[in-house]
C-alpha positions as CSV (number, residue, x, y, z in Angstrom):
1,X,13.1,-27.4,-1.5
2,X,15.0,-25.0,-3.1
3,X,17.4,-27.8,-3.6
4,X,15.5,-28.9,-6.7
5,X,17.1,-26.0,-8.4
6,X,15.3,-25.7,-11.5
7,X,12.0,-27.9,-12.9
8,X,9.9,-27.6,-15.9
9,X,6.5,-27.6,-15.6
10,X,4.8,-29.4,-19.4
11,X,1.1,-28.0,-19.0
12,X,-0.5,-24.9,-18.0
13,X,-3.9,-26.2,-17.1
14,X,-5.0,-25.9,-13.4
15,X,-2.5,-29.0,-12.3
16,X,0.4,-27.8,-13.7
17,X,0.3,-24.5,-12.8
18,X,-0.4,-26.0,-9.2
19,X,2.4,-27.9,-9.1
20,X,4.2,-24.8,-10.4
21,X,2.9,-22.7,-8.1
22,X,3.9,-24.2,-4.8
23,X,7.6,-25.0,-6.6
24,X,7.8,-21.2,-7.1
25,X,6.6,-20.4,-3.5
26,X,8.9,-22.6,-2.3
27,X,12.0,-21.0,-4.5
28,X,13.1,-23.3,-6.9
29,X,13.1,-21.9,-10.4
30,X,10.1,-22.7,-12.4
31,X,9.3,-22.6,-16.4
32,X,5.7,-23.9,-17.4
33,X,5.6,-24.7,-20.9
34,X,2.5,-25.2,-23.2
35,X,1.5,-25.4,-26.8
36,X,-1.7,-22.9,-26.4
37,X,-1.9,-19.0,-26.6
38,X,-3.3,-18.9,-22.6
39,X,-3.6,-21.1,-19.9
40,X,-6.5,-23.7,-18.7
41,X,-7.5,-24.0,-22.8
42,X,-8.5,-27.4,-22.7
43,X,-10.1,-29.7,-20.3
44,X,-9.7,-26.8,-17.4
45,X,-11.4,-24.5,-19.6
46,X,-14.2,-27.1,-20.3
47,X,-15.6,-28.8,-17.0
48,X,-18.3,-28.1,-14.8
49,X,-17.4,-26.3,-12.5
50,X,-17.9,-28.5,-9.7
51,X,-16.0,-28.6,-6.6
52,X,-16.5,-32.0,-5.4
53,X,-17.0,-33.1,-1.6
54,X,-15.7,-36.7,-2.5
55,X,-18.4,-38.8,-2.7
56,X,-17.7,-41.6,-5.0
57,X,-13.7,-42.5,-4.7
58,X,-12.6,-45.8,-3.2
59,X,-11.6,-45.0,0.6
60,X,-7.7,-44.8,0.7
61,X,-7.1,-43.8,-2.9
62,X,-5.5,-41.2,-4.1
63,X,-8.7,-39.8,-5.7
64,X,-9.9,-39.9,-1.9
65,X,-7.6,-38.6,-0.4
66,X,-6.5,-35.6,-2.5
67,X,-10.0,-34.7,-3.2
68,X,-11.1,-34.2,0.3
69,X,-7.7,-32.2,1.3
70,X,-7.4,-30.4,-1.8
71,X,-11.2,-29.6,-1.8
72,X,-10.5,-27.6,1.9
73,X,-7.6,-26.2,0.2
74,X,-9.4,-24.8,-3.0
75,X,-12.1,-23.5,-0.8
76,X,-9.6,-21.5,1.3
77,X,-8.0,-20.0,-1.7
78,X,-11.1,-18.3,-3.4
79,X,-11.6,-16.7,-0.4
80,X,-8.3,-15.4,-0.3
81,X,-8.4,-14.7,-4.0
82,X,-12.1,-13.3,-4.1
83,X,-13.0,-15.9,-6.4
84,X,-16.5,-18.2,-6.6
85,X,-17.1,-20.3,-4.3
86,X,-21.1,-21.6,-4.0
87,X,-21.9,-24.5,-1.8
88,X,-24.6,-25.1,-3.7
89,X,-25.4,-28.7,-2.1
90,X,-25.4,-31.6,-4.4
91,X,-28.0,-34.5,-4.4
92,X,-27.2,-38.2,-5.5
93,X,-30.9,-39.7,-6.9
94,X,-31.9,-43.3,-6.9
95,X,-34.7,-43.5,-9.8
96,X,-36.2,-46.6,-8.3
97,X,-35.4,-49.5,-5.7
98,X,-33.0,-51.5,-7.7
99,X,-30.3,-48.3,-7.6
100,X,-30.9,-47.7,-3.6
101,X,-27.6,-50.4,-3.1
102,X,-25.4,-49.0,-5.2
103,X,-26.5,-45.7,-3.9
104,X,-25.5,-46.8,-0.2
105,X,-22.6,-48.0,-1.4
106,X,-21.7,-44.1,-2.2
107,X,-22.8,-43.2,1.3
108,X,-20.5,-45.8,3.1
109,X,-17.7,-44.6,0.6
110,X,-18.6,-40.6,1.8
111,X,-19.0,-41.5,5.3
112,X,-15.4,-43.0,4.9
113,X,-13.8,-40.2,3.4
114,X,-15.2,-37.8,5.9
115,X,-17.4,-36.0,3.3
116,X,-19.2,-33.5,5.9
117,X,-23.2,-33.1,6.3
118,X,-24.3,-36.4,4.5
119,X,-28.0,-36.9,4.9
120,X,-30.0,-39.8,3.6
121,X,-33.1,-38.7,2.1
122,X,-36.4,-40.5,1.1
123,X,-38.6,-39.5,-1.8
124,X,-40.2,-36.2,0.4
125,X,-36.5,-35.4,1.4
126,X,-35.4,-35.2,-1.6
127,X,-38.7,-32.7,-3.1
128,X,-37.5,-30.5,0.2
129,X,-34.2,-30.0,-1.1
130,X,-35.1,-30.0,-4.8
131,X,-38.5,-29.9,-5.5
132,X,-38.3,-30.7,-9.2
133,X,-36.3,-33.9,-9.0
134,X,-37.9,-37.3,-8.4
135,X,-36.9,-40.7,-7.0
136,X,-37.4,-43.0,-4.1
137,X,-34.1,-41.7,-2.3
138,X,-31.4,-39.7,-2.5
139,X,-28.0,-38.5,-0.8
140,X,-27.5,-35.4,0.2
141,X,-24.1,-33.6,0.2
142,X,-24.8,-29.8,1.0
143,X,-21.2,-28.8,0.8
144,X,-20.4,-29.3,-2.5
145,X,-19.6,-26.5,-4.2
146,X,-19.5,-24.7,-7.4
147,X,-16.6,-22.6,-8.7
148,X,-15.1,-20.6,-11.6
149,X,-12.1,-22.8,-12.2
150,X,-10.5,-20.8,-15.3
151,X,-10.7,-18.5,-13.3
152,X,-8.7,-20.0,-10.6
153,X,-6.2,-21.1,-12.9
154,X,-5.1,-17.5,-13.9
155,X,-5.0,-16.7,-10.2
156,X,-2.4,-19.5,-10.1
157,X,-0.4,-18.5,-13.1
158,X,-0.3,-14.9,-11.3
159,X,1.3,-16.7,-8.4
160,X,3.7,-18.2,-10.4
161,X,4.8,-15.3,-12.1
162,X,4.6,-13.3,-8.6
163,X,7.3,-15.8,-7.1
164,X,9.2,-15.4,-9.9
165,X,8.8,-18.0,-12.2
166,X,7.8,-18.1,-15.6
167,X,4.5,-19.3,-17.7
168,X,5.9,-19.4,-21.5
169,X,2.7,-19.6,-23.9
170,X,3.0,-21.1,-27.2
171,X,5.9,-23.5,-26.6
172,X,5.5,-27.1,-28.0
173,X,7.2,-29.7,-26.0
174,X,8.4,-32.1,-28.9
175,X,12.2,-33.5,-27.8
176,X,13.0,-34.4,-24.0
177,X,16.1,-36.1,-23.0
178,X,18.0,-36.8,-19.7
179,X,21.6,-36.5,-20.1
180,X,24.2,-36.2,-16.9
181,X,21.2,-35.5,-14.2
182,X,19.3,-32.5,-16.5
183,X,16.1,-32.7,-18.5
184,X,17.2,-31.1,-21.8
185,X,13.6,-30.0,-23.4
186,X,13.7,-29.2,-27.4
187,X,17.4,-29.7,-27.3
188,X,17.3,-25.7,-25.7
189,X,15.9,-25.9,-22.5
190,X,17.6,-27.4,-19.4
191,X,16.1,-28.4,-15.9
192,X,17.0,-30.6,-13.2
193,X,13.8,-31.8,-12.8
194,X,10.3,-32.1,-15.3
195,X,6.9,-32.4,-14.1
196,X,4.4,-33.5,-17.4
197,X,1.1,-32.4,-16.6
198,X,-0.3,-32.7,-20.1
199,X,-3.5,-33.3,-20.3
200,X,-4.9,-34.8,-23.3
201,X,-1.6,-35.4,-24.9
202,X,-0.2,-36.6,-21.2
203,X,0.8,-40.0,-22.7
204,X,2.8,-38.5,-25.9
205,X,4.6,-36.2,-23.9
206,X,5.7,-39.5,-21.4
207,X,6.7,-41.2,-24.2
208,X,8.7,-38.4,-25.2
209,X,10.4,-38.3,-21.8
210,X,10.9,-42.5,-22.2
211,X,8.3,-43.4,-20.2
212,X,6.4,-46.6,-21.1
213,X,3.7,-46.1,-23.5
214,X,0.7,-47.1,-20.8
215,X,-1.8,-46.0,-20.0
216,X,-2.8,-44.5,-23.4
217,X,-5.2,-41.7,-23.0
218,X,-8.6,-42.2,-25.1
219,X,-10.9,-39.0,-25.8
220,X,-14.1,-38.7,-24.9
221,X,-16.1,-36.0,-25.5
222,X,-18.3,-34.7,-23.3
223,X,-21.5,-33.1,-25.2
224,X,-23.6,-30.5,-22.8
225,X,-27.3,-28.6,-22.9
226,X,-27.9,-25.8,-21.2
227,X,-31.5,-24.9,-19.8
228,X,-33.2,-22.0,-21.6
229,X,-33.5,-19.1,-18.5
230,X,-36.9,-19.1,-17.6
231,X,-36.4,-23.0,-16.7
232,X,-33.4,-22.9,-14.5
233,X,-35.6,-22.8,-11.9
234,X,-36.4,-26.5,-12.0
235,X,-32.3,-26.5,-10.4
236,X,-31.3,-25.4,-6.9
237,X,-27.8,-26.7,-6.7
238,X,-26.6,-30.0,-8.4
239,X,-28.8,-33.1,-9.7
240,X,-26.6,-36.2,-10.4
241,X,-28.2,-39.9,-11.1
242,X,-26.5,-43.0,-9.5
243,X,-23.2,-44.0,-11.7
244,X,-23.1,-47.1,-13.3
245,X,-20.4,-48.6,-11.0
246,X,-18.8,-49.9,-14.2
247,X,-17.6,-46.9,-15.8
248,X,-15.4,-43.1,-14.3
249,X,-18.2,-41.4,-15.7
250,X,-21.2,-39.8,-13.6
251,X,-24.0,-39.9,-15.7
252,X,-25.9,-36.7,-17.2
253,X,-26.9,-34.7,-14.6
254,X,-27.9,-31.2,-14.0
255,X,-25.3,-28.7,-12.8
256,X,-25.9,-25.0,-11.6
257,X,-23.0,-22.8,-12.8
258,X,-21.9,-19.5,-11.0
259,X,-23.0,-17.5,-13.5
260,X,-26.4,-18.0,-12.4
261,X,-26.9,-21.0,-15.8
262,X,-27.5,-24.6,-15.6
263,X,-26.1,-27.0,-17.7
264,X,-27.3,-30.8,-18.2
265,X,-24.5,-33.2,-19.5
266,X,-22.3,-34.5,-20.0
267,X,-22.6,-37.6,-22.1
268,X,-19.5,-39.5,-23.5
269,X,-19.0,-40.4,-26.4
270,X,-15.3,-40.9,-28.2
271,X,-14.2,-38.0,-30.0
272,X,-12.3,-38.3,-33.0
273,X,-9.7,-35.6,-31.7
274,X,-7.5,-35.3,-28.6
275,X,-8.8,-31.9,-29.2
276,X,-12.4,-32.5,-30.9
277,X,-14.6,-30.2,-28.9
278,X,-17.2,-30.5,-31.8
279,X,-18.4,-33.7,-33.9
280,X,-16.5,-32.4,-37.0
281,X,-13.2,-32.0,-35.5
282,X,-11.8,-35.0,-36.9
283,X,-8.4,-35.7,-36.9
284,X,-6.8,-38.7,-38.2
285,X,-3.7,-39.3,-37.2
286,X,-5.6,-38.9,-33.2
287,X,-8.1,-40.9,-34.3
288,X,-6.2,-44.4,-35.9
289,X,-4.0,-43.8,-32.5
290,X,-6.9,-44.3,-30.6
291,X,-8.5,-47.3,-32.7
292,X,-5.4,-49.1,-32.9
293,X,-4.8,-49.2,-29.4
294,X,-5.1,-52.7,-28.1
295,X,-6.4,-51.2,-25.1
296,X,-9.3,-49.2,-26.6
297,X,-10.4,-52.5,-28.8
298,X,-10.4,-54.4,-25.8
299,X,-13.1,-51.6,-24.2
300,X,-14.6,-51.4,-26.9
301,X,-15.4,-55.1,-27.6
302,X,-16.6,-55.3,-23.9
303,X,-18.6,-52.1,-23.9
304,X,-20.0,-51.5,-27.3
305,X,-23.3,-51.9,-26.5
306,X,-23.0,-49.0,-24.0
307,X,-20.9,-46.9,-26.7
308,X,-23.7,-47.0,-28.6
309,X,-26.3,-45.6,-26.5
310,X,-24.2,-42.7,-26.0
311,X,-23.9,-41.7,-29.6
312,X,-27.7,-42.3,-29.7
313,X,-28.5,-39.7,-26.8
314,X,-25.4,-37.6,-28.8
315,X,-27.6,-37.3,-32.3
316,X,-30.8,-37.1,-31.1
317,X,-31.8,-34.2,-28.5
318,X,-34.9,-36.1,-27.1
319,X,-32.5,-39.5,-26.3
320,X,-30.4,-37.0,-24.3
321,X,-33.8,-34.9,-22.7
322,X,-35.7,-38.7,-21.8
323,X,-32.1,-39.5,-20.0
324,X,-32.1,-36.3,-18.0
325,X,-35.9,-36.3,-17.3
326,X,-35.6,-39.4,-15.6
327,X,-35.3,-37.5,-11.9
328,X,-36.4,-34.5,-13.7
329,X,-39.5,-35.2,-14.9
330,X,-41.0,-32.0,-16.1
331,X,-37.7,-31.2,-18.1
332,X,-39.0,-31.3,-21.4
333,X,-36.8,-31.0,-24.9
334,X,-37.7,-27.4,-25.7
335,X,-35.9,-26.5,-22.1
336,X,-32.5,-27.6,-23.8
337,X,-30.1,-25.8,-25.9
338,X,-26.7,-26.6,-27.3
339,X,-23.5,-26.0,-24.6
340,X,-20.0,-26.1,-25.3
341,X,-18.8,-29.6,-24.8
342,X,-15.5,-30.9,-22.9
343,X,-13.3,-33.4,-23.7
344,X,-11.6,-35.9,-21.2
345,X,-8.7,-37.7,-21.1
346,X,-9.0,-40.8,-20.0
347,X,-6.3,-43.3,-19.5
348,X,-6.8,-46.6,-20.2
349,X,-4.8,-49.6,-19.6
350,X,-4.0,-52.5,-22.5
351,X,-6.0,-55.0,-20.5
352,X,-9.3,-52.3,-21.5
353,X,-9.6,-51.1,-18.0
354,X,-10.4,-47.7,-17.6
355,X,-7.8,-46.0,-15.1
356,X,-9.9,-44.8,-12.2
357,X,-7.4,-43.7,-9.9
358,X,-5.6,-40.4,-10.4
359,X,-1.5,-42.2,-11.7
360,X,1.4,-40.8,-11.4
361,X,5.1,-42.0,-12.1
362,X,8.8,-40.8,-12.0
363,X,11.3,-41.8,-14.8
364,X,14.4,-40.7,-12.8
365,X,14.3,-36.8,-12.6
366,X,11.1,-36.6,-14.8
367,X,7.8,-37.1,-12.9
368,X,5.0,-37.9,-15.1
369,X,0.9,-37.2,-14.3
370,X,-0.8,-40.1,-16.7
371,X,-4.2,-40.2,-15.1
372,X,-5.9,-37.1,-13.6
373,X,-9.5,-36.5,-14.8
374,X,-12.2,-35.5,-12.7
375,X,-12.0,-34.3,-9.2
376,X,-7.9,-33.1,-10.2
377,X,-9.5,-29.5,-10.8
378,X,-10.7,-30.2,-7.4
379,X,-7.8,-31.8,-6.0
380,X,-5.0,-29.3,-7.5
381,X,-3.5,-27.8,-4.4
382,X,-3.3,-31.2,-2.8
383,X,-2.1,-33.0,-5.9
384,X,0.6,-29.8,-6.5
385,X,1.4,-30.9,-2.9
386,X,1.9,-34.9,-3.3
387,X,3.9,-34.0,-6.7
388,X,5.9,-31.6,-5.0
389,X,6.7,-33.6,-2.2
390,X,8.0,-36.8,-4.7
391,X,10.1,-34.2,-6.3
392,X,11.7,-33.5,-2.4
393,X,12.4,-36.7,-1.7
394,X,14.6,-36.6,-4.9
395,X,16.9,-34.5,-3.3
């Protein structure tokens, strides 16, 4: 390992400064780079909170497979670290008869990743584990967890810094080039080998390195409610509905946080930033990037009417309430307040597919992340691990 000399690390949200991380602990020479003031500002600094068990991914992908190590792995390091860690218990909820297949189609997927303590549950079931929430069955996974994952990405940027490497705040990546086997970053900086972990901007920073221009990473907001105090109680743990099978997205669900709250989200609905946390952050030049994408006018021809539902439940409070009171029934609209929203990014191919796996690709010395939404918080040690071990096999 320490072979690799030195790498470049283009993000400091909780993947990058993973991969960083085990780099450093394993002696090669390690600069993360990024734009913001602090680390884990953007889609880090804006999830749920949820450590997932790895319920929902396609046996044998990457999603899968990094999810259930790299959940063991996150687990191990809050208790090292003294961080949260709550297995709350999550429960998947069928609303009526015609979602109970898809909904066994998540427990054969769980049962195949090895997700621990499944338990099918009918209607009673599901009142014992969460008396507030209604359907005619439900899947129980009682090791999900909750966790504080800013919070853990400090912890890692600690480590970094510990094992001598470096975390360099409010440093745009805007030039890469690879000249006689270096990475030459803002004609200044020079590695042997780049990791872009970018986020949001993952697909600008890969073109900047020459990598091709797909997937292109579309915005979507992700608009949250929060239940007033005196009605958290209608939450023990985690609420989700059955996904639409169609889409990466898990439907609005209700989600305890460890600070003792419980938010109710997320929605999605395109944001008209890389960056637009709220509806007036509007941007542009973001937004005709993201319109004139063949791949984006190819989902949206093929999924407007399901855009549009979104934005409906987005402007209107009750839409949003009569969504989430449908395995919640006595949630009522007065319970909800505003929450800070997130934003993901979420790749999408020219053909309109949505990217469901997590994608990574090398361009010579330059490994590029292009696809790592939801579980990658989850999944960071282990991903750090896969990345790393591409980089080894470099030489």
């Amino acid at each position: 390992m320490t072979g690799i000399g030195r790498v470049g690390v283009v993000g400091a949200g909780i993947l990058g400064l993973a991969v960083a991380r085990r780099l450093a602990a394993a002696g090669a020479e390690v600069t993360v780079l990024d734009k913001e003031d602090r680390v884990a500002a953007h889609q880090t600094g804006h999830n749920s909170g949820v450590a997932h068990a790895g319920l929902y991914y396609a046996p044998g992908s990457l999603k899968a497979t990094l999810c259930r190590r790299g959940v063991g792995l996150l687990k191990e390091y809050c208790a090292e670290r003294g961080l949260p860690y709550e297995e709350c218990g999550k429960v998947v909820v069928a609303r009526h008869e015609g979602e109970v297949p898809a909904l066994r189609e998540i427990e054969r997927r769980a049962t195949a990743n090895g997700v621990p303590g499944l338990r099918w549950l009918d209607a009673a079931g599901l009142r014992e584990v969460e008396p507030h929430a209604a359907g005619v069955a439900a899947l129980h996974s009682p090791h999900t967890a909750i966790v504080d994952f800013p919070a853990v990405a400090r912890a890692y940027a600690d480590d970094v810094v510990d094992a001598g490497g470096t975390v360099r705040l409010g440093y745009e990546t805007t030039r890469i080039r690879a000249a006689g086997g270096e990475v030459v970053v803002n004609e200044e900086l020079v590695f042997d080998r780049l990791v872009v972990c970018a986020g949001l901007h993952s697909d600008r920073v890969a073109r900047l390195a020459g990598d091709s221009p797909a997937p292109a990473i579309v915005p979507f907001r992700g608009e949250y409610h929060r239940l007033v105090p005196e009605r958290t109680g209608l939450v023990r743990g985690l609420i989700y509905p059955v996904p639409d099978p169609r889409y990466p997205f898990l439907g609005v669900h209700f989600t305890r946080r460890v600070d003792g709250g419980v938010d109710v989200g997320p929605n999605a609905v395109l944001a008209s930033a890389r960056e637009g946390y709220r509806r007036r952050d509007v941007r542009a030049g973001d937004l005709w990037e993201t319109l004139r994408g063949p791949g984006f006018r190819r989902l949206a021809r093929r999924h407007w009417r399901t855009g549009v539902r979104e934005m409906y439940g987005s402007a209107f409070r009750h839409a949003f309430a009569a969504e989430a009171r449908s395995f919640v029934p006595e949630l009522k609209t007065s319970d909800l307040v505003p929450a800070p929203a997130g934003v993901r990014a979420q790749a999408v191919d020219p053909d309109g597919s949505l990217v469901d796996d997590f994608r990574i690709g090398r361009l010579g010395p330059i490994t590029t992340v292009r696809n790592a939404p939801s579980p990658a918080a989850t999944s960071s040690l282990a991903i750090a691990e896969h990345v790393v071990a591409q980089l080894g096999q470099l030489g």
